[in-house]
N, C-alpha and C positions, 0 to 999 in steps of 0.2 A: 512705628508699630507694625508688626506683621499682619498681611489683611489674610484673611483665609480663604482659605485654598478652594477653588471652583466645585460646586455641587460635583462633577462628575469625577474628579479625583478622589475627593472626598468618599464617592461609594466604591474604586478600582482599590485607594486603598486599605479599606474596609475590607473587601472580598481576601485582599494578601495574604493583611493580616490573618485572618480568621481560617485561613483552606488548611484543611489540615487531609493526608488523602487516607483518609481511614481503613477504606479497601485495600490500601497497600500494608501499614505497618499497624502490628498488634496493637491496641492502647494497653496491655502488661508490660510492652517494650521500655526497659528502662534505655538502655542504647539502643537507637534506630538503624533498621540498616542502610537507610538514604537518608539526608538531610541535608535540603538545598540551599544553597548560598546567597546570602545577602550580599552585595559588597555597600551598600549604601548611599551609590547612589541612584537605585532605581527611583525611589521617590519623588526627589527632587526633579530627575528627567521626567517621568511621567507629568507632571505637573509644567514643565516646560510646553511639553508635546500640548497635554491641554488647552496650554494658554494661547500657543500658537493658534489653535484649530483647524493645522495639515491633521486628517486623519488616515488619511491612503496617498496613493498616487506617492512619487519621489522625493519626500520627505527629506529634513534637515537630517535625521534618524539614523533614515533608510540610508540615507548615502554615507555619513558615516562609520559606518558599522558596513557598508561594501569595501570601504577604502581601509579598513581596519583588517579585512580577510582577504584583499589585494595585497595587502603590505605583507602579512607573514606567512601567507601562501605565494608569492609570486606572481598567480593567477590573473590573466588579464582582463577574465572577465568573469567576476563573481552574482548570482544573480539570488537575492533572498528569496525563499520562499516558507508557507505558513509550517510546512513540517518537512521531514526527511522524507515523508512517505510521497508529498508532495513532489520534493525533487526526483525521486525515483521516475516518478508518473512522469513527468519532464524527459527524464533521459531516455525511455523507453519510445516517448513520441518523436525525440529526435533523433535515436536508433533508427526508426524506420519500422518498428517490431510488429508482424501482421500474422494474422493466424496462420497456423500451423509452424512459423518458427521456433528454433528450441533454444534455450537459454541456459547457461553453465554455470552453478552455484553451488554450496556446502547446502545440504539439510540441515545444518546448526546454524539458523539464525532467525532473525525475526519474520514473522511474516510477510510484511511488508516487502523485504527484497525480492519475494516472488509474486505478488499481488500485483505490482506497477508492469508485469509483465504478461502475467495474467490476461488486467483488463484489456491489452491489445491482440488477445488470443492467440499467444506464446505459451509452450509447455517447458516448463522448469526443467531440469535436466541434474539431476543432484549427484554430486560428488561425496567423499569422505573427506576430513579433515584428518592433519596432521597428530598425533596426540601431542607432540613436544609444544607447539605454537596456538593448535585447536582453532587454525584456520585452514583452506580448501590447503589440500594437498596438491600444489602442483603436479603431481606425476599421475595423478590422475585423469587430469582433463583431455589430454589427446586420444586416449583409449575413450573419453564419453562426446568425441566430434562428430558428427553426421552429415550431410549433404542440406539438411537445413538449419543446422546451427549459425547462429548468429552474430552471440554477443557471450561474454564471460563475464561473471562479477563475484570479486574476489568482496570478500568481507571478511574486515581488520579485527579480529573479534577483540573487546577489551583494548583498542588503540592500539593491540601491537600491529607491526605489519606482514601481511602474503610475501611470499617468494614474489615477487615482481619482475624479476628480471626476466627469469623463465618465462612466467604469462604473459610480456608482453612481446616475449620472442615471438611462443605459441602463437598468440591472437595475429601478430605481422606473417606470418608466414600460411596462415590459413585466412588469411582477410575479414580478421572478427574486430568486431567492436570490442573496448573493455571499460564496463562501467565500474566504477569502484564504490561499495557500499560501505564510506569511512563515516558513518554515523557516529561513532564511537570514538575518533579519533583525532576532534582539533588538536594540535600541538604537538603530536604525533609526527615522526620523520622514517621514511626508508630511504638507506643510505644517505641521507642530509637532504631527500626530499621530503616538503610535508605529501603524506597522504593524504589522496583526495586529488593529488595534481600530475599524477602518473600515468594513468588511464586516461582514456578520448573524453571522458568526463567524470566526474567523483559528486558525491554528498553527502552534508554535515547534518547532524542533527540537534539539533537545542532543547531538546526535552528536557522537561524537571529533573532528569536523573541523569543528566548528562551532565559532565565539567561544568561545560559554558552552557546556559540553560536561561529561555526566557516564559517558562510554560508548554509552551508548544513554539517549532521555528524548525527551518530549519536551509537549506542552502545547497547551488547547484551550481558546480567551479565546471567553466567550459575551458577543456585543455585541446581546443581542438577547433582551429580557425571555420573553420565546414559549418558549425552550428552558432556560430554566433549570433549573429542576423535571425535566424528563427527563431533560439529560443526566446528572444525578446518577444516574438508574435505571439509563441503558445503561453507564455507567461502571463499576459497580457490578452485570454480569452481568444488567441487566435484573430489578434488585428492589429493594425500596424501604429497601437495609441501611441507608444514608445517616440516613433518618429513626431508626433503629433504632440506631445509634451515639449520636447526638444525642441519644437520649434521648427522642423523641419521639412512637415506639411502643414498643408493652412487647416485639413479634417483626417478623419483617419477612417478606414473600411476593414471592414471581416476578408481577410485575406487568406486563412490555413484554420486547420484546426485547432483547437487549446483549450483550455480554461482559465479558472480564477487564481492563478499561482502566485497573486504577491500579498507579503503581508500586512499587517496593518501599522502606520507611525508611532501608536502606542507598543507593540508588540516589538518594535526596534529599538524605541525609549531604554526598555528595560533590556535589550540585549547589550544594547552600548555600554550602559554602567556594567555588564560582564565580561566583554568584552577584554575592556582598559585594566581588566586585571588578568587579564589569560596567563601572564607569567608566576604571577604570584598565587595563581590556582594550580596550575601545571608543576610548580616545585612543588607545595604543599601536597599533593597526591602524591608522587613519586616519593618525595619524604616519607609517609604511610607505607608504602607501598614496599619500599628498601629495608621500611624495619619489621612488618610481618614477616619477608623473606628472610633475614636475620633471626629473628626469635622464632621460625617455624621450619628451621630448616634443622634443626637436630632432631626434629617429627620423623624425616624422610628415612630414616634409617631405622625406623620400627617399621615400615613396610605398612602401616597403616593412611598415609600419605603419602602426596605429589604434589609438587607445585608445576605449574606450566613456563616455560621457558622462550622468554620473548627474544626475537635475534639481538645476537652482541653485536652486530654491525649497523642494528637502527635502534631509534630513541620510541618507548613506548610513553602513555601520558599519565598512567597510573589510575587507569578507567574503572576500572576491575582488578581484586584483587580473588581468583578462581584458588580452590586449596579442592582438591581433587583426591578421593579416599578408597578404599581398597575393592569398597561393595556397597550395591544400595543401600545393603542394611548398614551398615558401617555410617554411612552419610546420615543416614534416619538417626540412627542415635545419637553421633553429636548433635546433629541440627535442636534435637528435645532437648538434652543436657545443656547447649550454650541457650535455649529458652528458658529453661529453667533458671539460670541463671543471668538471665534479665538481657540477653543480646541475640537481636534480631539479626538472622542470616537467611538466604534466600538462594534456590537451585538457578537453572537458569530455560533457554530454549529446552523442548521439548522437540524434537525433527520433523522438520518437513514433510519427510517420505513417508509418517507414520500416523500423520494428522489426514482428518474427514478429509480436508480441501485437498490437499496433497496425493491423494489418494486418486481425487478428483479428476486435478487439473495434470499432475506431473504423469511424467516419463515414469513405466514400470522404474524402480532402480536396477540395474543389472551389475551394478559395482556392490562386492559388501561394504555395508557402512557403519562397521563394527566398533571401531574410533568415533561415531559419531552419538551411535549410541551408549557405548561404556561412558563418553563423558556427559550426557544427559544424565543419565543416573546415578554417576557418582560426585558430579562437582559443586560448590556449596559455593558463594559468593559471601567474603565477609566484608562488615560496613566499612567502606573507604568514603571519607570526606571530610571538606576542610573542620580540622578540628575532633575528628575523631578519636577516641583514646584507645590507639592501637596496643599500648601495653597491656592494660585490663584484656583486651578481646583477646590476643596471640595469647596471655598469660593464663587465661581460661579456656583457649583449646589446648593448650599443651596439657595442662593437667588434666584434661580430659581424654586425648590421647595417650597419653602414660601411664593413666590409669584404667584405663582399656587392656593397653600392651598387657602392664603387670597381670590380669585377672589373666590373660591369655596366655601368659607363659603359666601359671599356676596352674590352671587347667588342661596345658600340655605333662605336665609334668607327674601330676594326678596317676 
């Protein structure tokens, strides 16, 4: 007879069940525009993890789920932490990053990439993006290098990948760090590298709306023998417990600075069961992803669309699927008509350079960031996830598109 499942699972799976993130998607939403995956066996792990009672420290979990991101990144030394924003904060203290350094990044992205750099009193330094990729435009960053620049950080928008090759000439030849903000990009390759493991350091992110996604998580790939040894300290509150787990001292002391960067055995539970599907999530996107670009590419030639163009020389993961339109208003209308029509679609960043903090914290811009802003305002993100019915959604922008086009040639014609 099955005996039942411990009071504490019992209410973790309760909470699962029932989260619905209301603040994110309309409840008219007949199709969602996120909707995160189950694979099935978070359950059952969580309930392991329970039974166990490791709830922190190096778990059966934790270390599975390292050796899992060791395997299909290379990486010799992957370190979980509780979010992306987390790892940031990590790479920044291993940087070295103190005030008044300046740090090299697109204005199209999340907060966060400039926040970790921020709090060790670094001014952001903003570049344009490419519009083909709508990731940092290489050819920009050497014209925004200073005498106190530091470090670069490309970020992979949507899992495709940055010019790399270039950046990491740039960064070698002017002695910069480059941290890569592949948030977006497990499963993701440049030139047959995963991203994430090009740069002196990289990081994943696990959020609910991410591929691979345990709530919140998220992960810090050191490609870079120099920080090995400390990031274990700062991960670890800034002491040397790591050694002291291991077996390697009999106590452990406050050695450097740090925090609270690891996450919890439960929070790994449920990464694991994601994990062991990364391939069969990573086809399933791309599959989505291949036949939007298929069904929405005879759009592009009414000139009221664009799709972005990830390099043909590296594998993206099928993160984002961005459809890019002629003019804000152009985006505003579809956006209401595909609501009307029961499917939820959503813009994306809003620019660093242009927001209160930003304002605040960064560098005048002295570059135009005119590609950064035309796709702020014109890009519309349609629902990509396992299981999504991309027919319906592309079949209902085309006809909306088309039927756009026709009123406007009418009205030319007038």
């Amino acid at each position: 007879m099955h005996k039942p499942a411990p009071a504490s699972f019992i209410l973790i799976k309760t909470v699962i069940i029932r989260h619905t993130p209301s603040s994110e998607y309309s409840p008219m939403a007949i199709i969602p525009f996120h909707k995160p995956l189950l694979t099935g066996n978070e359950y059952p792990y969580l309930e392991q993890a329970c039974a166990c009672g490791t709830f922190s420290d190096d778990g059966q979990f934790q270390r599975s789920c390292r050796q899992i991101l060791q395997n299909i990144t290379g990486c010799s030394q992957v370190l979980l932490t509780p979010s992306c924003t987390a790892a940031l904060e990590m790479a920044a203290l291993l940087a070295d990053i103190r005030p008044g350094d300046e740090v090299i990044m697109p204005s199209f992205t999340f907060p966060s990439s400039a926040n970790a750099f921020v709090l060790r009193g670094a001014r952001p330094v903003f570049i344009d993006i490419r519009p083909d990729t709508l990731n940092m435009d290489e050819r920009l960053i050497e014209s925004a290098i200073s005498s106190r620049t530091r470090a670069i950080v490309p970020v992979h928008y949507a899992g495709s990948a940055c010019e790399m090759d270039t950046i990491m000439e740039i960064a070698g030849r002017h002695r910069l760090l480059v941290i890569e903000d592949a948030a977006q990009c497990i499963g993701a390759t440049y030139k047959g590298r995963p991203l994430g493991t090009i740069g002196h350091l990289g990081t994943y992110s696990f959020h609910s709306t991410k591929n691979i996604h345990c709530g919140e998580g998220g992960a810090l790939l050191i490609n870079d023998e120099r920080f090995m040894q400390r990031s274990l300290i700062i991960q670890n509150k800034g002491t040397n417990r790591h050694d002291f787990i291991t077996g390697q001292v009999p106590f452990y002391h406050w050695t450097d600075i740090g925090s609270s960067y690891v996450p919890s055995e439960l929070t790994c539970a449920f990464l694991l069961a994601q994990l062991q599907h990364l391939t069969m999530i990573t086809e399933s996107r791309l599959s989505s992803w291949a036949r939007y670009h298929e069904l929405l590419i005879p759009a592009t030639s009414t000139g009221l669309l664009r799709i972005s163009q990830p390099r043909t020389d590296s594998l993206h993961n099928g993160h984002i699927f961005p459809a890019i339109f002629a003019s804000p208003k152009d985006r505003q209308m579809v956006q209401d008509a595909m609501s009307a029509r029961g499917i939820q679609t959503a813009s994306h960043y809003r620019p660093l350079h242009q927001s209160p903090a930003g304002a605040r914290f960064a560098l005048s811009a002295s570059q135009d960031l005119r590609h950064t802003q035309n796709t702020a305002d014109t890009l519309l993100r349609l629902p990509i996830w396992h299981g999504s019915p991309v027919d319906e959604i592309g079949n209902a922008l085309l006809n909306i598109l088309f039927d756009l086009h026709a009123k406007r040639m009418i009205r030319t014609t007038e």
